[in-house]
N, C-alpha and C positions, 0 to 999 in steps of 0.2 A: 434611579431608573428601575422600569420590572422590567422581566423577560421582555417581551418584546420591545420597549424603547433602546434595551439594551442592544439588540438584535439591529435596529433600524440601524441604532449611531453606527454598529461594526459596519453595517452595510454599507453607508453611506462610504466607508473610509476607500471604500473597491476603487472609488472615483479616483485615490491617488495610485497611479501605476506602479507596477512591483518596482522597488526599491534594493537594490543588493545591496549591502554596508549595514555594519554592527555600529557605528557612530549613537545610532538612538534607542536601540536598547542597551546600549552599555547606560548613557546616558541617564535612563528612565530608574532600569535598575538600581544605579547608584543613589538616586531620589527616594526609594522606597527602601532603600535597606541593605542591598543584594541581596534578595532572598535565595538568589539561585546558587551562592556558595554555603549552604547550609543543606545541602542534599548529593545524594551521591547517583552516578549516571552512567548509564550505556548508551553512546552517542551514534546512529543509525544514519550514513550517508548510501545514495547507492542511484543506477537508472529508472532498476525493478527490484522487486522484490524490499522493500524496506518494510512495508507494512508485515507480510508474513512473517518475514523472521522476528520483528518488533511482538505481533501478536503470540507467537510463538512463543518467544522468551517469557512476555505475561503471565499464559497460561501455565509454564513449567513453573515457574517460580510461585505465582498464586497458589495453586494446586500443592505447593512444600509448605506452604503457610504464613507468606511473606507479604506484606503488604506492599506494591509497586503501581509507579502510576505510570501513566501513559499516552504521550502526545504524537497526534499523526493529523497527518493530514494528505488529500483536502476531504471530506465530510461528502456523504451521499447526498441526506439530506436535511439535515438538523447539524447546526453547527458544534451542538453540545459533543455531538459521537465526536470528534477531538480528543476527548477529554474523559480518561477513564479511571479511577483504581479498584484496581480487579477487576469485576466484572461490573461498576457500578457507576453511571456512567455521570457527569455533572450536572446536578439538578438546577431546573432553572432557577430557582432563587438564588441559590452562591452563585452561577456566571453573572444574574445582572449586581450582585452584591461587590463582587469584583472589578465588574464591568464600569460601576459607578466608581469608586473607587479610581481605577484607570484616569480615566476623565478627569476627575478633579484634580489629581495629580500632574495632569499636561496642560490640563488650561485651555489656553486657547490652542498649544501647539499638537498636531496630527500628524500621528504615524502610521502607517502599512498596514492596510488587513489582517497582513501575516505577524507583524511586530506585533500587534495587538494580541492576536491568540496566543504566540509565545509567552507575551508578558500575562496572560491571565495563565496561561498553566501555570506557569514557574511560582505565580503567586496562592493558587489556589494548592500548589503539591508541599509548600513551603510552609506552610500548614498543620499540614494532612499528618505528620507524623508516620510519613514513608521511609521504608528499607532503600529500595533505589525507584529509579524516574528511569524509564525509557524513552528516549526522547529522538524522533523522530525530525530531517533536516524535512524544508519544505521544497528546496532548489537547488542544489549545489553544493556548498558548503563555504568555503572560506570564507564566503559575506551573508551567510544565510545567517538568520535573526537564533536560530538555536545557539553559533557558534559561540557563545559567550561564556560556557564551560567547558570546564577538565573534569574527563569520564575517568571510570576506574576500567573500559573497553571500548574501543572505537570499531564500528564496522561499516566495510564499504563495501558492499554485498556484488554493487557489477557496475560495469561503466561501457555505454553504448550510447547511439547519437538521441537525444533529444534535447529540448529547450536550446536549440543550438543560436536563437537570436541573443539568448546570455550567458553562453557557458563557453561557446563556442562551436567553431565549426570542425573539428577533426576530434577521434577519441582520444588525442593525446593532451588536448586543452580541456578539454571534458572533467577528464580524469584530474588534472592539476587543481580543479575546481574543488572535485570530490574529498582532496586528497588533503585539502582543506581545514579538513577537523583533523586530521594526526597532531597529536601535542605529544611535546618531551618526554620521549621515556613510556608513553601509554601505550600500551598495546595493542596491534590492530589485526581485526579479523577479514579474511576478504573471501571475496568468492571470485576474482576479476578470470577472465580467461586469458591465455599468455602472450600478450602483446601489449602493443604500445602502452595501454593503460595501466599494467600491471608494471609495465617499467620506470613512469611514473614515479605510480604510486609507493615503491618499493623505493627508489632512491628519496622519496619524501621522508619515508619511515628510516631510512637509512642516515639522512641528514640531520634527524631528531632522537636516534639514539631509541625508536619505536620497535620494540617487535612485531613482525609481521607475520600472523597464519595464515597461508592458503590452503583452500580447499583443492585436493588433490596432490599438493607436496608435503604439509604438514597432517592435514586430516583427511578421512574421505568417508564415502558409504560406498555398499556392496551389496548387489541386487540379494534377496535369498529367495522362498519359496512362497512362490501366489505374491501378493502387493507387501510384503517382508522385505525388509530390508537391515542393515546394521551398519554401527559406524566406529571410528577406531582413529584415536590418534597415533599418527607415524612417526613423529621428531618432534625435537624442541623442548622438550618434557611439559606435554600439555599434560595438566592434571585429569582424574580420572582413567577409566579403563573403558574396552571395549564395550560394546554397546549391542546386544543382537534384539530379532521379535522386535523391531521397530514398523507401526503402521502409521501414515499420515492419513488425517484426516482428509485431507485436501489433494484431487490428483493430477498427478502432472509429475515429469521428473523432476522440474523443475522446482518443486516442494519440493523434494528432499535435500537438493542444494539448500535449499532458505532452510530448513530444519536443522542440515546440518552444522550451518553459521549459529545460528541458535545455538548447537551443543558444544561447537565450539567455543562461545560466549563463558556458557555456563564454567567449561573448564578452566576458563582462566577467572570466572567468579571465586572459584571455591576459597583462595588463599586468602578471600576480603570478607569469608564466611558466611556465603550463600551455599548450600548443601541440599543437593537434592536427587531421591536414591534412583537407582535404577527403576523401579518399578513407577516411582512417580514420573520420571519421564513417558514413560512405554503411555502408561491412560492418559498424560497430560497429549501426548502428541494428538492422540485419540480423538481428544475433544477439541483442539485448534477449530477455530474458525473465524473468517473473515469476508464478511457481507462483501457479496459483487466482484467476489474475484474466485472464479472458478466455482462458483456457487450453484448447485444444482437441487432443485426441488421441482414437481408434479401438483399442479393443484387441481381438485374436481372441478372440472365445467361447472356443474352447477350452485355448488355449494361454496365455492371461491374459496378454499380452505386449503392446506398444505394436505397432500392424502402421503402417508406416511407411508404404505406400502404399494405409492402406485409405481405401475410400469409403463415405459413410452408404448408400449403393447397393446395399452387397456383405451380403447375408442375413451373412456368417461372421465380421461384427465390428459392434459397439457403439460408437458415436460420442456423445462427452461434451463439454460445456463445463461448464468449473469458474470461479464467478466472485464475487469476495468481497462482490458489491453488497448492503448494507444499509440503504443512506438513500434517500430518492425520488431525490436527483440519481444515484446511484449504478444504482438501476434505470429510470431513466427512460435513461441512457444504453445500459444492455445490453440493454433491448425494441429502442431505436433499430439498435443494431449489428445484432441479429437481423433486426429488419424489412429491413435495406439490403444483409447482405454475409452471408448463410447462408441456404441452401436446405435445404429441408426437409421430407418428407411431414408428418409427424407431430414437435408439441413437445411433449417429456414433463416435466414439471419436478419436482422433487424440491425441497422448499425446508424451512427451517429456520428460527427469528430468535429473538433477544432480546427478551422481554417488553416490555421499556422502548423499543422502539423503535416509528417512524410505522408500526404496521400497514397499517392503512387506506392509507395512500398508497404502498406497496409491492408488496404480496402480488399484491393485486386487477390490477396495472400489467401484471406477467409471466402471470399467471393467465386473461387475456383472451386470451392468445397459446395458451396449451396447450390440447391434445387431454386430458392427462391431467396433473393436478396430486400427488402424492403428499406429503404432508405428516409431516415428522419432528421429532425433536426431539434436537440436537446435546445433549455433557455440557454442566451449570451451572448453577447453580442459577438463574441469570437466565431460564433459556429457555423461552419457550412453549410450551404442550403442543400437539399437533396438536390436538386440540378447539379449544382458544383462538384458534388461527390457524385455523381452520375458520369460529369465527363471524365472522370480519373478510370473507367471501366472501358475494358474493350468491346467490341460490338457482340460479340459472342453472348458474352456477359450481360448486357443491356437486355438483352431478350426477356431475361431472369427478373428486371429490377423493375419494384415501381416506387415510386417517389409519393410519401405521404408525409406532410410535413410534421402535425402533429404527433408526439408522442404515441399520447393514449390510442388513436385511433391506430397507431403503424401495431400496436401491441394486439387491439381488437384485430386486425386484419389477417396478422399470422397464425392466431388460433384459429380464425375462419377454415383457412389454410390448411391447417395443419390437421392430421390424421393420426391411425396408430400405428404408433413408432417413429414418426416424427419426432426430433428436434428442434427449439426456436432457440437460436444464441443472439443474446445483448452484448454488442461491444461495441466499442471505438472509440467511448469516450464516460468519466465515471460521470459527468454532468449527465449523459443518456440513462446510466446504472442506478444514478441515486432518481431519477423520474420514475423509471421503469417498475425499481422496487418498491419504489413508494406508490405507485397504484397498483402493483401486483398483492403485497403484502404488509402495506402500511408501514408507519413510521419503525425506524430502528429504536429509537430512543420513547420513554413513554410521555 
Protein backbone atom coordinates (compact mmCIF):
# COMPACT_ATOMS: atom_id res chain seq x y z
CA UNK A 1 0.00 0.00 0.00
CA UNK A 2 1.19 3.90 -0.22
CA UNK A 3 0.24 6.53 1.93
CA UNK A 4 -2.83 6.94 1.05
CA UNK A 5 -4.38 3.41 0.53
CA UNK A 6 -2.68 3.09 3.71
CA UNK A 7 -4.75 5.86 5.25
CA UNK A 8 -8.12 4.57 3.65
CA UNK A 9 -7.62 0.72 5.11
CA UNK A 10 -6.96 2.57 8.75
CA UNK A 11 -9.99 4.61 8.06
CA UNK A 12 -12.22 2.16 6.93
CA UNK A 13 -11.40 0.14 10.47
CA UNK A 14 -13.45 3.52 12.45
CA UNK A 15 -16.41 1.39 11.10
CA UNK A 16 -15.63 -1.18 13.95
CA UNK A 17 -16.56 0.69 17.49
CA UNK A 18 -14.02 1.25 20.19
CA UNK A 19 -13.08 -1.89 21.53
CA UNK A 20 -11.62 -2.09 25.35
CA UNK A 21 -9.59 -5.48 25.81
CA UNK A 22 -5.83 -6.24 25.18
CA UNK A 23 -6.90 -9.97 23.87
CA UNK A 24 -5.73 -8.71 20.14
CA UNK A 25 -2.97 -6.94 20.55
CA UNK A 26 -1.42 -9.17 22.70
CA UNK A 27 -2.42 -11.48 20.10
CA UNK A 28 -1.02 -9.64 16.94
CA UNK A 29 2.07 -8.95 18.93
CA UNK A 30 3.01 -12.33 19.53
CA UNK A 31 2.62 -12.82 15.60
CA UNK A 32 5.20 -10.38 14.77
CA UNK A 33 7.88 -10.92 17.35
CA UNK A 34 6.87 -8.82 20.56
CA UNK A 35 8.52 -6.19 19.35
CA UNK A 36 7.20 -4.11 22.30
CA UNK A 37 9.41 -6.09 24.88
CA UNK A 38 12.55 -4.97 23.33
CA UNK A 39 12.24 -1.26 24.32
CA UNK A 40 11.96 0.59 27.40
CA UNK A 41 8.74 2.99 28.45
CA UNK A 42 7.06 5.67 30.36
CA UNK A 43 3.47 4.75 30.28
CA UNK A 44 1.01 8.02 30.39
CA UNK A 45 -2.53 7.35 31.72
CA UNK A 46 -4.58 10.34 32.86
CA UNK A 47 -8.33 12.71 32.11
CA UNK A 48 -6.12 15.85 30.92
CA UNK A 49 -3.06 16.68 30.48
CA UNK A 50 -1.29 13.31 29.14
CA UNK A 51 -0.19 15.09 25.97
CA UNK A 52 1.71 17.92 27.82
CA UNK A 53 3.56 16.16 30.06
CA UNK A 54 4.19 13.24 27.33
CA UNK A 55 5.43 16.31 25.00
CA UNK A 56 7.25 17.78 27.80
CA UNK A 57 9.22 14.84 28.77
CA UNK A 58 10.16 14.55 24.87
CA UNK A 59 11.40 17.74 24.59
CA UNK A 60 13.80 17.50 28.10
CA UNK A 61 15.07 14.38 27.25
CA UNK A 62 15.61 15.25 23.32
CA UNK A 63 17.18 18.51 24.09
CA UNK A 64 20.04 15.96 26.65
CA UNK A 65 20.64 13.94 23.51
CA UNK A 66 18.44 10.99 23.65
CA UNK A 67 16.77 9.59 21.25
CA UNK A 68 12.75 8.90 22.45
CA UNK A 69 9.84 8.26 20.63
CA UNK A 70 6.48 9.08 20.97
CA UNK A 71 2.88 7.93 20.66
CA UNK A 72 -0.25 10.21 21.44
CA UNK A 73 -3.22 10.53 20.39
CA UNK A 74 -5.87 11.48 18.72
CA UNK A 75 -4.15 13.43 15.78
CA UNK A 76 -5.44 17.08 14.64
CA UNK A 77 -5.12 16.34 11.40
CA UNK A 78 -2.85 13.98 9.63
CA UNK A 79 -2.72 10.73 11.43
CA UNK A 80 1.08 10.60 10.98
CA UNK A 81 1.42 13.54 13.99
CA UNK A 82 0.91 10.27 16.30
CA UNK A 83 3.88 9.20 15.74
CA UNK A 84 7.10 11.22 16.50
CA UNK A 85 11.02 10.67 17.39
CA UNK A 86 12.25 13.92 18.43
CA UNK A 87 11.14 16.19 16.61
CA UNK A 88 10.59 14.16 13.44
CA UNK A 89 7.64 13.11 12.90
CA UNK A 90 6.71 9.43 10.67
CA UNK A 91 7.17 9.81 7.04
CA UNK A 92 4.67 8.56 4.89
CA UNK A 93 6.42 5.90 3.33
CA UNK A 94 7.53 3.90 6.61
CA UNK A 95 3.53 4.29 8.03
CA UNK A 96 2.27 2.75 4.72
CA UNK A 97 5.50 0.42 4.83
CA UNK A 98 4.27 -0.72 8.24
CA UNK A 99 0.75 -0.24 7.49
CA UNK A 100 1.19 -2.96 4.70
CA UNK A 101 2.97 -5.04 6.66
CA UNK A 102 0.00 -4.95 9.54
CA UNK A 103 -2.39 -6.33 7.00
CA UNK A 104 -0.85 -9.13 5.77
CA UNK A 105 -0.14 -10.15 8.99
CA UNK A 106 -4.14 -10.38 10.11
CA UNK A 107 -5.45 -11.36 7.10
CA UNK A 108 -8.61 -11.41 6.78
CA UNK A 109 -8.99 -10.57 10.78
CA UNK A 110 -9.68 -6.59 11.90
CA UNK A 111 -8.73 -4.80 14.65
CA UNK A 112 -9.64 -1.15 16.15
CA UNK A 113 -8.36 2.08 14.80
CA UNK A 114 -6.62 2.44 17.87
CA UNK A 115 -5.00 -1.25 17.94
CA UNK A 116 -3.83 -0.45 14.63
CA UNK A 117 -1.99 2.75 15.53
CA UNK A 118 -0.51 1.03 18.65
CA UNK A 119 0.64 -1.81 16.75
CA UNK A 120 2.43 0.43 14.09
CA UNK A 121 4.12 2.57 16.73
CA UNK A 122 5.39 -0.18 18.78
CA UNK A 123 6.50 -1.62 15.30
CA UNK A 124 7.89 1.32 13.85
CA UNK A 125 9.98 2.38 17.47
CA UNK A 126 11.14 -1.35 17.56
CA UNK A 127 13.27 -0.38 14.95
CA UNK A 128 14.26 2.91 15.54
CA UNK A 129 17.04 2.13 17.87
CA UNK A 130 15.33 4.22 20.81
CA UNK A 131 16.62 5.02 24.44
CA UNK A 132 12.81 5.12 25.68
CA UNK A 133 9.12 5.29 24.04
CA UNK A 134 6.69 7.61 25.60
CA UNK A 135 3.78 6.11 25.22
CA UNK A 136 0.67 7.70 25.62
CA UNK A 137 -3.07 5.46 26.73
CA UNK A 138 -5.86 6.34 24.22
CA UNK A 139 -8.88 5.66 27.07
CA UNK A 140 -8.41 4.39 30.23
CA UNK A 141 -6.13 2.05 30.69
CA UNK A 142 -6.59 -1.48 32.05
CA UNK A 143 -8.04 -2.53 28.51
CA UNK A 144 -6.50 0.22 26.56
CA UNK A 145 -4.46 -1.24 23.59
CA UNK A 146 -1.14 0.46 25.03
CA UNK A 147 -1.39 -1.72 28.20
CA UNK A 148 0.65 -4.55 26.86
CA UNK A 149 3.90 -3.23 28.65
CA UNK A 150 6.10 -2.68 31.78
CA UNK A 151 7.28 0.96 31.99
CA UNK A 152 10.47 1.79 33.91
CA UNK A 153 7.39 4.96 35.09
CA UNK A 154 3.85 5.06 35.17
CA UNK A 155 1.97 8.17 35.26
CA UNK A 156 -1.59 9.24 35.86
CA UNK A 157 -1.49 12.90 35.60
CA UNK A 158 -5.52 13.45 36.99
CA UNK A 159 -8.68 11.57 36.90
CA UNK A 160 -12.05 13.49 36.44
CA UNK A 161 -15.49 12.54 34.62
CA UNK A 162 -15.17 11.84 30.92
CA UNK A 163 -15.80 8.91 28.50
CA UNK A 164 -18.15 7.97 31.31
CA UNK A 165 -20.25 5.66 28.65
CA UNK A 166 -16.80 3.32 29.15
CA UNK A 167 -14.99 4.13 32.13
CA UNK A 168 -17.73 4.74 34.13
CA UNK A 169 -19.98 6.88 35.84
CA UNK A 170 -18.33 8.18 39.32
CA UNK A 171 -14.45 9.30 39.62
CA UNK A 172 -13.93 6.41 41.61
CA UNK A 173 -14.57 3.90 38.72
CA UNK A 174 -12.82 6.25 36.42
CA UNK A 175 -9.93 6.20 38.45
CA UNK A 176 -9.88 2.11 38.88
CA UNK A 177 -9.66 2.33 34.99
CA UNK A 178 -6.71 4.61 34.92
CA UNK A 179 -5.20 2.96 37.74
CA UNK A 180 -4.99 0.24 35.29
CA UNK A 181 -1.48 0.49 34.01
CA UNK A 182 0.22 0.29 37.71
CA UNK A 183 2.45 -2.86 37.32
CA UNK A 184 4.49 -4.60 40.13
CA UNK A 185 6.76 -2.82 41.90
CA UNK A 186 6.88 0.22 38.91
CA UNK A 187 6.68 3.37 39.94
CA UNK A 188 4.03 5.76 39.69
CA UNK A 189 3.72 9.38 39.23
CA UNK A 190 0.39 11.29 39.71
CA UNK A 191 -0.97 14.53 39.86
CA UNK A 192 -4.61 13.19 41.20
CA UNK A 193 -6.30 15.80 43.52
CA UNK A 194 -7.16 14.22 47.11
CA UNK A 195 -10.18 12.26 46.78
CA UNK A 196 -11.94 9.42 45.68
CA UNK A 197 -9.57 8.90 42.77
CA UNK A 198 -6.30 9.39 44.45
CA UNK A 199 -7.74 6.65 47.02
CA UNK A 200 -7.98 4.46 44.49
CA UNK A 201 -5.36 4.89 42.79
CA UNK A 202 -3.05 4.73 45.89
CA UNK A 203 -4.49 1.36 47.22
CA UNK A 204 -3.81 -0.03 43.49
CA UNK A 205 -0.11 1.02 43.98
CA UNK A 206 -0.35 -0.26 47.35
CA UNK A 207 -1.62 -3.73 46.23
CA UNK A 208 1.34 -3.92 43.70
CA UNK A 209 4.03 -3.10 45.95
CA UNK A 210 4.20 0.47 43.27
CA UNK A 211 5.55 3.46 44.57
CA UNK A 212 3.52 6.40 44.41
CA UNK A 213 4.57 10.27 43.77
CA UNK A 214 2.08 12.89 44.34
CA UNK A 215 2.22 16.16 43.22
CA UNK A 216 1.94 18.28 46.40
CA UNK A 217 2.95 15.61 49.08
CA UNK A 218 6.04 14.18 47.47
CA UNK A 219 6.97 17.08 45.00
CA UNK A 220 5.62 20.43 44.24
CA UNK A 221 6.36 23.96 42.46
CA UNK A 222 6.42 27.46 43.93
CA UNK A 223 5.19 30.49 42.38
CA UNK A 224 8.57 33.09 42.18
CA UNK A 225 8.94 36.31 40.35
CA UNK A 226 6.99 37.52 36.90
CA UNK A 227 5.74 33.76 35.07
CA UNK A 228 9.14 31.96 37.35
CA UNK A 229 8.56 29.47 39.05
CA UNK A 230 10.56 26.33 40.81
CA UNK A 231 10.28 22.86 41.80
CA UNK A 232 11.64 20.61 44.67
CA UNK A 233 11.15 17.18 45.78
CA UNK A 234 9.81 16.67 49.49
CA UNK A 235 9.99 12.78 50.48
CA UNK A 236 10.67 9.57 49.26
CA UNK A 237 14.13 10.23 48.07
CA UNK A 238 13.22 11.42 44.66
CA UNK A 239 16.51 11.74 42.80
CA UNK A 240 17.68 15.09 41.92
CA UNK A 241 17.58 18.60 43.62
CA UNK A 242 15.86 21.70 43.60
CA UNK A 243 15.01 23.26 40.59
CA UNK A 244 14.49 27.31 40.41
CA UNK A 245 14.32 30.14 36.96
CA UNK A 246 11.85 27.66 35.65
CA UNK A 247 9.45 29.17 32.63
CA UNK A 248 6.88 27.11 30.68
CA UNK A 249 6.42 27.72 27.48
CA UNK A 250 2.79 27.19 27.57
CA UNK A 251 0.26 29.23 30.06
CA UNK A 252 -1.84 28.16 32.48
CA UNK A 253 -1.25 26.94 36.11
CA UNK A 254 -2.11 24.21 35.01
CA UNK A 255 1.17 23.68 32.82
CA UNK A 256 3.13 23.75 35.57
CA UNK A 257 1.23 20.76 37.15
CA UNK A 258 1.90 18.73 33.84
CA UNK A 259 5.73 19.99 33.83
CA UNK A 260 6.02 19.20 37.04
CA UNK A 261 4.98 15.36 36.61
CA UNK A 262 7.40 15.57 33.83
CA UNK A 263 10.26 16.52 36.39
CA UNK A 264 9.06 14.18 38.41
CA UNK A 265 9.41 11.45 35.67
CA UNK A 266 12.84 12.52 34.99
CA UNK A 267 13.91 11.99 38.74
CA UNK A 268 13.03 8.69 39.04
CA UNK A 269 14.67 8.32 35.25
CA UNK A 270 17.95 9.07 36.40
CA UNK A 271 18.88 5.61 38.33
CA UNK A 272 18.06 3.84 34.52
CA UNK A 273 20.58 6.41 33.25
CA UNK A 274 18.62 9.22 31.58
CA UNK A 275 20.75 12.47 33.01
CA UNK A 276 19.69 15.69 32.32
CA UNK A 277 21.25 18.97 33.83
CA UNK A 278 19.60 21.77 35.19
CA UNK A 279 20.19 24.04 32.58
CA UNK A 280 18.88 21.55 29.90
CA UNK A 281 15.68 21.47 31.68
CA UNK A 282 15.21 25.50 32.28
CA UNK A 283 15.64 26.02 27.72
CA UNK A 284 14.00 22.50 27.24
CA UNK A 285 10.79 23.74 29.33
CA UNK A 286 11.23 26.93 27.14
CA UNK A 287 10.65 25.27 24.00
CA UNK A 288 7.62 22.79 24.96
CA UNK A 289 4.93 22.92 22.55
CA UNK A 290 1.94 21.43 21.79
CA UNK A 291 -0.30 22.30 18.69
CA UNK A 292 -4.09 23.19 19.82
CA UNK A 293 -3.84 23.29 23.34
CA UNK A 294 -3.46 26.62 24.71
CA UNK A 295 -1.84 27.67 21.47
CA UNK A 296 -1.70 31.25 20.77
CA UNK A 297 -0.59 32.99 17.55
CA UNK A 298 -1.75 36.57 15.60
CA UNK A 299 -1.76 36.32 11.98
CA UNK A 300 -1.82 39.41 9.19
CA UNK A 301 -5.29 40.01 7.67
CA UNK A 302 -3.68 40.20 4.71
CA UNK A 303 -0.81 38.23 4.26
CA UNK A 304 -2.33 35.14 6.15
CA UNK A 305 1.13 34.61 7.92
CA UNK A 306 1.89 34.01 11.60
CA UNK A 307 3.14 37.99 12.33
CA UNK A 308 5.58 37.22 15.02
CA UNK A 309 5.50 40.53 16.79
CA UNK A 310 1.75 41.08 16.50
CA UNK A 311 -0.46 42.49 19.25
CA UNK A 312 -4.41 41.96 19.80
CA UNK A 313 -3.95 45.81 19.76
CA UNK A 314 -2.72 46.18 16.17
CA UNK A 315 -6.32 46.64 13.76
CA UNK A 316 -3.74 44.45 10.96
CA UNK A 317 -3.73 41.17 12.60
CA UNK A 318 -6.22 38.52 14.25
CA UNK A 319 -5.18 36.90 17.44
CA UNK A 320 -6.32 33.24 18.16
CA UNK A 321 -6.26 30.59 20.90
CA UNK A 322 -6.48 27.11 19.94
CA UNK A 323 -7.40 24.84 22.82
CA UNK A 324 -8.53 21.05 22.68
CA UNK A 325 -10.61 21.60 26.08
CA UNK A 326 -13.71 19.18 26.07
CA UNK A 327 -14.43 17.96 29.53
CA UNK A 328 -15.53 20.44 32.53
CA UNK A 329 -11.89 19.99 34.00
CA UNK A 330 -10.48 20.73 30.79
CA UNK A 331 -12.54 24.15 30.42
CA UNK A 332 -12.79 25.04 33.71
CA UNK A 333 -9.02 25.28 33.52
CA UNK A 334 -8.88 27.40 30.05
CA UNK A 335 -11.96 30.13 31.48
CA UNK A 336 -9.18 30.16 34.54
CA UNK A 337 -6.08 30.83 32.24
CA UNK A 338 -8.04 33.53 30.38
CA UNK A 339 -9.46 35.05 33.38
CA UNK A 340 -5.56 35.34 34.93
CA UNK A 341 -2.90 35.68 32.15
CA UNK A 342 -4.85 37.39 28.80
CA UNK A 343 -6.16 40.56 28.16
CA UNK A 344 -8.55 41.26 26.11
CA UNK A 345 -11.37 43.84 24.77
CA UNK A 346 -13.59 41.47 23.35
CA UNK A 347 -13.78 37.20 23.69
CA UNK A 348 -15.05 35.89 20.59
CA UNK A 349 -15.39 32.16 20.80
CA UNK A 350 -16.07 29.81 18.22
CA UNK A 351 -16.75 26.24 19.71
CA UNK A 352 -17.52 22.94 18.55
CA UNK A 353 -18.23 19.28 20.57
CA UNK A 354 -19.21 15.90 20.51
CA UNK A 355 -22.77 15.12 21.19
CA UNK A 356 -21.91 12.63 23.95
CA UNK A 357 -20.22 14.96 25.79
CA UNK A 358 -21.08 17.23 29.42
CA UNK A 359 -22.85 19.96 27.38
CA UNK A 360 -24.19 21.73 30.15
CA UNK A 361 -21.05 21.85 32.23
CA UNK A 362 -18.89 23.14 29.26
CA UNK A 363 -20.30 25.37 26.63
CA UNK A 364 -22.16 27.55 29.29
CA UNK A 365 -18.39 27.85 31.38
CA UNK A 366 -16.59 29.69 28.38
CA UNK A 367 -19.85 31.27 27.09
CA UNK A 368 -20.22 33.58 30.09
CA UNK A 369 -16.81 35.05 29.14
CA UNK A 370 -17.76 36.02 25.38
CA UNK A 371 -18.97 38.98 23.85
CA UNK A 372 -19.80 36.76 21.00
CA UNK A 373 -20.23 32.91 20.76
CA UNK A 374 -20.21 31.43 17.22
CA UNK A 375 -21.27 27.90 17.17
CA UNK A 376 -20.10 25.09 14.67
CA UNK A 377 -20.01 21.89 13.83
CA UNK A 378 -16.55 19.99 13.28
CA UNK A 379 -16.75 16.41 10.67
CA UNK A 380 -18.28 13.14 12.54
CA UNK A 381 -20.93 11.81 12.88
CA UNK A 382 -20.66 12.03 16.75
CA UNK A 383 -20.94 15.96 16.65
CA UNK A 384 -23.51 18.22 17.60
CA UNK A 385 -25.37 20.42 15.42
CA UNK A 386 -25.10 24.17 16.39
CA UNK A 387 -28.95 24.07 17.21
CA UNK A 388 -28.20 21.25 19.82
CA UNK A 389 -25.44 23.14 21.30
CA UNK A 390 -27.61 26.29 21.24
CA UNK A 391 -30.16 24.64 23.44
CA UNK A 392 -27.55 23.89 26.23
CA UNK A 393 -27.40 28.07 26.53
CA UNK A 394 -29.51 30.27 28.52
CA UNK A 395 -31.53 32.93 26.96
CA UNK A 396 -29.12 35.64 28.03
CA UNK A 397 -26.49 33.95 26.28
CA UNK A 398 -28.43 33.14 22.96
CA UNK A 399 -28.45 36.72 22.38
CA UNK A 400 -24.67 36.33 21.89
CA UNK A 401 -24.79 33.27 19.57
CA UNK A 402 -25.00 32.56 15.97
CA UNK A 403 -25.10 29.18 14.74
CA UNK A 404 -22.86 28.62 11.45
CA UNK A 405 -22.47 25.23 10.63
CA UNK A 406 -19.37 25.20 8.63
CA UNK A 407 -16.17 25.40 10.01
CA UNK A 408 -14.36 27.55 7.72
CA UNK A 409 -16.99 30.10 7.29
CA UNK A 410 -17.58 30.24 11.56
CA UNK A 411 -13.72 31.00 11.40
CA UNK A 412 -14.21 33.80 8.44
CA UNK A 413 -17.09 35.31 10.52
CA UNK A 414 -15.20 35.90 13.69
CA UNK A 415 -12.47 37.72 12.19
CA UNK A 416 -15.20 39.87 10.39
CA UNK A 417 -15.90 40.38 13.98
CA UNK A 418 -13.29 40.74 15.56
CA UNK A 419 -11.43 44.16 16.05
CA UNK A 420 -8.23 45.35 18.13
CA UNK A 421 -7.77 43.74 20.97
CA UNK A 422 -10.04 41.25 20.47
CA UNK A 423 -9.67 37.55 21.06
CA UNK A 424 -11.16 34.55 18.96
CA UNK A 425 -10.79 30.98 21.10
CA UNK A 426 -11.26 27.51 19.41
CA UNK A 427 -12.46 24.89 21.63
CA UNK A 428 -14.79 22.23 22.62
CA UNK A 429 -13.57 19.70 20.73
CA UNK A 430 -9.82 18.77 19.10
CA UNK A 431 -11.81 17.44 15.73
CA UNK A 432 -13.00 21.61 15.70
CA UNK A 433 -8.88 22.29 16.53
CA UNK A 434 -7.37 20.03 13.96
CA UNK A 435 -10.10 21.84 11.06
CA UNK A 436 -9.35 25.15 12.48
CA UNK A 437 -5.64 24.83 12.27
CA UNK A 438 -5.56 23.26 9.29
CA UNK A 439 -7.15 26.20 7.51
CA UNK A 440 -5.68 28.78 9.66
CA UNK A 441 -1.98 27.55 9.22
CA UNK A 442 -1.83 24.42 7.36
CA UNK A 443 -0.85 21.06 7.88
CA UNK A 444 1.27 20.02 10.99
CA UNK A 445 3.08 17.36 9.38
CA UNK A 446 4.72 18.18 5.93
Amino acid sequence: MNFQEAQTYLDDLQFHKIKLGLDSMRSFLARVGHPEQSLRYVHVAGTNGKGSVSVTLLTLLAGAGYRVGLYTSPHLSSVRERFRINDVYISAEKFAEIATRIREVLGAEKITYFEFTTALALLWFAESNLDLVILETGMGGRLDATNVIVPLVSVITNVTMDHEAYLGTTVAAVAAEKAGIVKASVPVVSGLAEDEGLTVVARTCEEKNAPLYCYGQDFSASPGTGHLWSWQPVGKGLAGCCLDSLRCSMRGSHQIVNASLALAVLALLQPHGFLVSPDAIRSGLARVRWPGRLEHFCLDRQARTVAASGEATDAAVVCYLLDGAHNPAGVESLVQTLRQEYEYRRLIVVWGAMLDKDLDNTLPLIAELAGVVLLTQPAGERAASPEQLFAHLDKTVQLRCDCIVDVEQALVRAEVLAGAGDLIVVAGSLYLIGAARRFLLGELVD
